[in-house]
C-alpha positions as a Markdown table, in Angstrom:
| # | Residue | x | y | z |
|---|---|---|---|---|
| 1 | Unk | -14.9 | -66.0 | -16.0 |
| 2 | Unk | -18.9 | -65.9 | -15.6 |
| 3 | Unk | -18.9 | -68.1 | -19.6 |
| 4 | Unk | -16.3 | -70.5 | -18.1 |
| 5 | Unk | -18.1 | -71.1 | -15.1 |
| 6 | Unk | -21.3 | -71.6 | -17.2 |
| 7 | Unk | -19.2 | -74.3 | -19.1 |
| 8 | Unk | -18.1 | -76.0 | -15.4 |
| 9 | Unk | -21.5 | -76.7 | -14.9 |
| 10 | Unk | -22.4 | -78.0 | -18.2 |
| 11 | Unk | -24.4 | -75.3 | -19.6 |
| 12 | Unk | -22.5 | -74.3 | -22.4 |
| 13 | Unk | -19.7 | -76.2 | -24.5 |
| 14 | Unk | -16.2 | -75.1 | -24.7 |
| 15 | Unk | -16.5 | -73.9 | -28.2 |
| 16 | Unk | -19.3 | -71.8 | -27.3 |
| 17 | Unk | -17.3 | -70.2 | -24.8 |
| 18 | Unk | -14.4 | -69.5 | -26.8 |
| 19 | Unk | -16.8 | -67.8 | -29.6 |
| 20 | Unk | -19.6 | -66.5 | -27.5 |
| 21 | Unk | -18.9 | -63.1 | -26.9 |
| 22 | Unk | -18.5 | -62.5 | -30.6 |
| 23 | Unk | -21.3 | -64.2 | -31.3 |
| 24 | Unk | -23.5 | -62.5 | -28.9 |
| 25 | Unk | -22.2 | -58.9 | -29.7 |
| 26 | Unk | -22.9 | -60.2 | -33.3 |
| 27 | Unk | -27.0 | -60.1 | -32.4 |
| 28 | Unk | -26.3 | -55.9 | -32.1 |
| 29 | Unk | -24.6 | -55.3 | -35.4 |
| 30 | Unk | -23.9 | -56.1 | -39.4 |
| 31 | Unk | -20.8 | -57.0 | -39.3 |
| 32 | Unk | -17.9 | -53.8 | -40.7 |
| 33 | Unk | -21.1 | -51.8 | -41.2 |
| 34 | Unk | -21.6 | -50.8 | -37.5 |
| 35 | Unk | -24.2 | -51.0 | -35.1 |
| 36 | Unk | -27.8 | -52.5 | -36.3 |
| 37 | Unk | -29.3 | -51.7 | -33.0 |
| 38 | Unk | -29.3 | -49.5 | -30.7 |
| 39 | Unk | -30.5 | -49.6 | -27.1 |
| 40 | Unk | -30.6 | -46.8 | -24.4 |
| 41 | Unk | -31.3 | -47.1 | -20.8 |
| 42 | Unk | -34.8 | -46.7 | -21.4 |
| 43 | Unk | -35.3 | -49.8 | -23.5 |
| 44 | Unk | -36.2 | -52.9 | -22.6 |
| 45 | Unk | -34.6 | -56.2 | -24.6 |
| 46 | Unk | -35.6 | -59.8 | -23.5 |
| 47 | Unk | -33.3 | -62.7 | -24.1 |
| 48 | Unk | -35.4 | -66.0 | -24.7 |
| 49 | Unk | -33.7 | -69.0 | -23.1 |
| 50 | Unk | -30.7 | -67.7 | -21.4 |
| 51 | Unk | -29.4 | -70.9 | -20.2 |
| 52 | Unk | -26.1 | -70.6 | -19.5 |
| 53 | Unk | -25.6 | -66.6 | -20.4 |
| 54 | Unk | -25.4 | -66.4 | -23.9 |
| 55 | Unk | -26.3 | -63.6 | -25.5 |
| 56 | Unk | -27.8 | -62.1 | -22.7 |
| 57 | Unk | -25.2 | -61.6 | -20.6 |
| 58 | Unk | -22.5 | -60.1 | -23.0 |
| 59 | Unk | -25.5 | -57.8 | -24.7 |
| 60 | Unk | -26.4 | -56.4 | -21.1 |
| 61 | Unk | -23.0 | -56.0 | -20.3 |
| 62 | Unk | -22.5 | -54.0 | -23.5 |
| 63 | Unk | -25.8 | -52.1 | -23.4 |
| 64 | Unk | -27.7 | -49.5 | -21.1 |
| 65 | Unk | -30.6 | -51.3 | -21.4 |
| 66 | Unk | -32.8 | -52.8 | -19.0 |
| 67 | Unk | -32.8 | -56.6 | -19.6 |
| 68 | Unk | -35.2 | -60.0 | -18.3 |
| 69 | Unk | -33.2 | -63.2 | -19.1 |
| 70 | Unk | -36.1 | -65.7 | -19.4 |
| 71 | Unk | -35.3 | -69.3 | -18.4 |
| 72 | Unk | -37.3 | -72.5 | -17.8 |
| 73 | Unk | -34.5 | -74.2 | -15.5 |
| 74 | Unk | -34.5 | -73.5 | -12.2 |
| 75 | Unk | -30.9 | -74.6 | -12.0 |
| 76 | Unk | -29.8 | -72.7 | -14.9 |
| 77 | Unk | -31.5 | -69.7 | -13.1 |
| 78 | Unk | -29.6 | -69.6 | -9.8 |
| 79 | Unk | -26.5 | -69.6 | -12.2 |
| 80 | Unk | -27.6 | -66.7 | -14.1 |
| 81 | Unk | -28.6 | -65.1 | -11.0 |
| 82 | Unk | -24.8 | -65.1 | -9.8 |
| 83 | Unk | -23.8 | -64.4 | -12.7 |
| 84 | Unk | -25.5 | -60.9 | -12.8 |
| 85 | Unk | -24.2 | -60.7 | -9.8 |
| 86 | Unk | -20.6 | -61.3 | -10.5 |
| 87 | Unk | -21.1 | -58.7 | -13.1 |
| 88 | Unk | -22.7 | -56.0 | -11.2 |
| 89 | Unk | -25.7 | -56.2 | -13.6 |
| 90 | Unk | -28.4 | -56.8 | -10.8 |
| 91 | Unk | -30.0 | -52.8 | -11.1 |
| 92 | Unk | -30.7 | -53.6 | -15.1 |
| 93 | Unk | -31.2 | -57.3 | -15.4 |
| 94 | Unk | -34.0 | -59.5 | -14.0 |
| 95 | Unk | -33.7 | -63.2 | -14.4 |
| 96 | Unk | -37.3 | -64.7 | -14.8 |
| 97 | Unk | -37.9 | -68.6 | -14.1 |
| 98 | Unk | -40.7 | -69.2 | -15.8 |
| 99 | Unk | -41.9 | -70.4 | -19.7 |
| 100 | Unk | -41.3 | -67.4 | -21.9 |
| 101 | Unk | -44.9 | -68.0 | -23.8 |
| 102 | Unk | -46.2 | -66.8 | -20.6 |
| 103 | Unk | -44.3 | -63.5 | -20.4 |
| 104 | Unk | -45.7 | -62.8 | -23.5 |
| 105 | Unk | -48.8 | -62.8 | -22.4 |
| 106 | Unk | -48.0 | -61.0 | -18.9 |
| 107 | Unk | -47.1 | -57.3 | -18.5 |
| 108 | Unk | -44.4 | -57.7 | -20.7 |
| 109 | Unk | -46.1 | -57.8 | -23.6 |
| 110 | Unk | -45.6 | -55.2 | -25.8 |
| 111 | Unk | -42.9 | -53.5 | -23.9 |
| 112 | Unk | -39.6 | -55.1 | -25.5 |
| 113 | Unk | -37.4 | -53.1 | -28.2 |
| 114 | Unk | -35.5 | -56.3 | -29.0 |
| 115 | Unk | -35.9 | -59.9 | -28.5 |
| 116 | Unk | -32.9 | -62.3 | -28.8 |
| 117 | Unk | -32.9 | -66.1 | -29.0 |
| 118 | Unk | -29.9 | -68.0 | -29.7 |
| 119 | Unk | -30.9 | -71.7 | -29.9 |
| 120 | Unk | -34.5 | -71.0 | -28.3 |
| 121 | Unk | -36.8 | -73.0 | -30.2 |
| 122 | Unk | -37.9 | -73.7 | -34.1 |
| 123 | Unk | -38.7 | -70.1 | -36.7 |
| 124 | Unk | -42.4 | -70.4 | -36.1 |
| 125 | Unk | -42.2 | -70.3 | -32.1 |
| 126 | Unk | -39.6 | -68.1 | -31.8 |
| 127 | Unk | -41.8 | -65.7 | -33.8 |
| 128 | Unk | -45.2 | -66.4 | -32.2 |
| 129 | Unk | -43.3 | -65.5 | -28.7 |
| 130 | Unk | -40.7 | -62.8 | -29.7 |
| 131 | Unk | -43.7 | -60.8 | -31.8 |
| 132 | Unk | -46.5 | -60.8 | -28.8 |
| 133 | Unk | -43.4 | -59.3 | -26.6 |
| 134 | Unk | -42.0 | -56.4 | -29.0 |
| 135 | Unk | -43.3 | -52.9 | -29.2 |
| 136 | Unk | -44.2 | -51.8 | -32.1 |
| 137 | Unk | -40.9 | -51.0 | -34.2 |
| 138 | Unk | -38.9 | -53.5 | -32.6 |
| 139 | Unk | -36.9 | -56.1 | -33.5 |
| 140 | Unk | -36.3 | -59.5 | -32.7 |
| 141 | Unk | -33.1 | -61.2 | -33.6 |
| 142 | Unk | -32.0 | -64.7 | -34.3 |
| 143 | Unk | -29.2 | -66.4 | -34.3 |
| 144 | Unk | -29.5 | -68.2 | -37.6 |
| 145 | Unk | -28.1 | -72.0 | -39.0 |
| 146 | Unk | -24.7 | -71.8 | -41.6 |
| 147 | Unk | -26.6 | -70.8 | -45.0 |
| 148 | Unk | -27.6 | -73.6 | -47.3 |
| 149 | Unk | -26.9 | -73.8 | -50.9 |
| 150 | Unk | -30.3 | -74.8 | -52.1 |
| 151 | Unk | -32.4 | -71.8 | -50.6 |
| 152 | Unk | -33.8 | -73.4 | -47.3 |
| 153 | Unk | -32.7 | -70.8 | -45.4 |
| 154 | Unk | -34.8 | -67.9 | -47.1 |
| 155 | Unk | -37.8 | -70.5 | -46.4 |
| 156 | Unk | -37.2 | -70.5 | -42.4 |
| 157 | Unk | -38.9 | -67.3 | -42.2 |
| 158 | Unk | -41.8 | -67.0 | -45.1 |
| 159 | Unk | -43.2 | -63.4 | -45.5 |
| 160 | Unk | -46.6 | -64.6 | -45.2 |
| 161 | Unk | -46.4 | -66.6 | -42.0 |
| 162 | Unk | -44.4 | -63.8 | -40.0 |
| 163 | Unk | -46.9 | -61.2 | -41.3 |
| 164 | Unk | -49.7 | -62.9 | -39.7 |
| 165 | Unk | -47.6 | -62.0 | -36.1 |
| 166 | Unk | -47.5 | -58.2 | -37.3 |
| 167 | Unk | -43.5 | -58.7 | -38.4 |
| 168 | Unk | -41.7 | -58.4 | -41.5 |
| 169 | Unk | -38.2 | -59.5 | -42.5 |
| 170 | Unk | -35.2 | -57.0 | -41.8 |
| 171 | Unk | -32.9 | -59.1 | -43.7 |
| 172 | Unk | -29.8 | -60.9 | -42.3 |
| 173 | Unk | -26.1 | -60.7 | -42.2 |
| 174 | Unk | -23.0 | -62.3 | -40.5 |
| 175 | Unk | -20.3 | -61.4 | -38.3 |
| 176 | Unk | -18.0 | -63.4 | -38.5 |
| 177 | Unk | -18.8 | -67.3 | -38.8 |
| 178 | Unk | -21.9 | -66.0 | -37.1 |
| 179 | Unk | -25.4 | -65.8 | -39.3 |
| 180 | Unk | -28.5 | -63.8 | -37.5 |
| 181 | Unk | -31.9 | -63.0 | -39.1 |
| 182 | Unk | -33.9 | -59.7 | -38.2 |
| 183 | Unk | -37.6 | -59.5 | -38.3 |
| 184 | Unk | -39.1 | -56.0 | -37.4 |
| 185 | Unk | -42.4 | -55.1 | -35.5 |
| 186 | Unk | -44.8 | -53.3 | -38.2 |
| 187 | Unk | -47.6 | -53.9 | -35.8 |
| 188 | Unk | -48.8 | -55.2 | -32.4 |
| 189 | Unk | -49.3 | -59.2 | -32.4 |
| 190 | Unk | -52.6 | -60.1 | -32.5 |
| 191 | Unk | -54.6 | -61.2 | -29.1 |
| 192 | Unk | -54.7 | -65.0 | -30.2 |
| 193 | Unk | -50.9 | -65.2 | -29.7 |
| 194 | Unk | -48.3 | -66.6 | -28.8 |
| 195 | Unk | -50.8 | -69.6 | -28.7 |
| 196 | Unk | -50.1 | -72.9 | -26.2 |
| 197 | Unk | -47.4 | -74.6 | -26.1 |
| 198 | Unk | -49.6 | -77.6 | -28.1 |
| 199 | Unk | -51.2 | -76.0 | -30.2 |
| 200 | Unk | -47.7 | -73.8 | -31.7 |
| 201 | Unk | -45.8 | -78.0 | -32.4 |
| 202 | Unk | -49.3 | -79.3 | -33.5 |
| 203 | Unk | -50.4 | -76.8 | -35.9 |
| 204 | Unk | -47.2 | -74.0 | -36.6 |
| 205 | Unk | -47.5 | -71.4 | -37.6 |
| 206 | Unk | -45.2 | -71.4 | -40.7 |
């Protein structure tokens, strides 16, 4: 009902609704090997770019965890903020209006034990952002493009540029027609990032 409604009001297509509770329970786990990920009521996950609920409202409906949908649209927030509603999610969810480079650098930082971003923004942002919010020994997952013959997709996430944001590669897998990418926490982000919103398109970081 919520993913329906999202599509009435344009924020998601219909295919996305037809697939997006597989692809967002997809985000927690490796496909017929079980759980990846697993969150208890004590965790904290952030969902970069909500929009119109996916992943982050089928993972907090599927996990104890306490969640903060990040979201730039203030449209796209009232909608989210029903939606939790509608889902009696309000005691473990907190929508935040507001540009997620900024919550990495509020009191969030550092607190997250998984980041998700379906669709947020390009590898190297995604990183500076998700990295700065994870706590040491968490994990930030992506919802990664249909896999490429010719290797590009092993390039969208070079060891050398993600170890700069104190990550490493967890490898990837699929569920389904779905492809994610995990990148674990082996240290805090340094200070310096995520950087502004400028300076990450002018000068990427990978």
């Amino acid at each position: 009902k919520v993913l329906e409604a999202a599509a009435g009001e344009g924020f998601l297509s219909p295919g996305a609704v037809l697939a997006g509770v597989d692809h967002s329970e997809g985000f927690l786990q490796s496909g017929e090997q079980g759980p990846l990920i697993s969150l208890g009521a004590a965790d904290l996950a952030v969902d970069l770019g909500t929009g119109g609920g996916l992943p982050g409202i089928v993972l907090a409906s599927r996990t104890r965890a306490q969640w903060a949908f990040i979201e730039r649209s203030e449209r796209r927030c009232r909608f989210l903020e029903w939606a939790v509603r509608e889902l009696n999610l309000g005691i473990r969810v907190e929508v935040i209006n507001g540009d997620a480079r900024e919550l990495a650098r509020s009191a969030y930082r550092g607190r997250a034990t998984l980041v998700t971003a379906r669709g947020f923004g390009t590898p190297a942002v995604t990183a500076e952002i998700g990295a700065a919010l994870l706590i040491v020994g968490g994990t930030l997952v992506v919802s990664e493009p249909p896999p490429r013959d010719d290797g590009a997709s092993a390039e969208r996430w070079p060891s050398v540029g993600i170890g700069r944001l104190g990550l490493m590669d967890a490898g990837g897998w699929h569920s389904g027609m779905f492809g994610y990418r995990a990148l674990s926490a082996t240290s805090a982000a340094p200070e310096r990032f995520p950087r502004g919103a400028a300076m990450m398109a002018s000068n990427p970081i990978f």
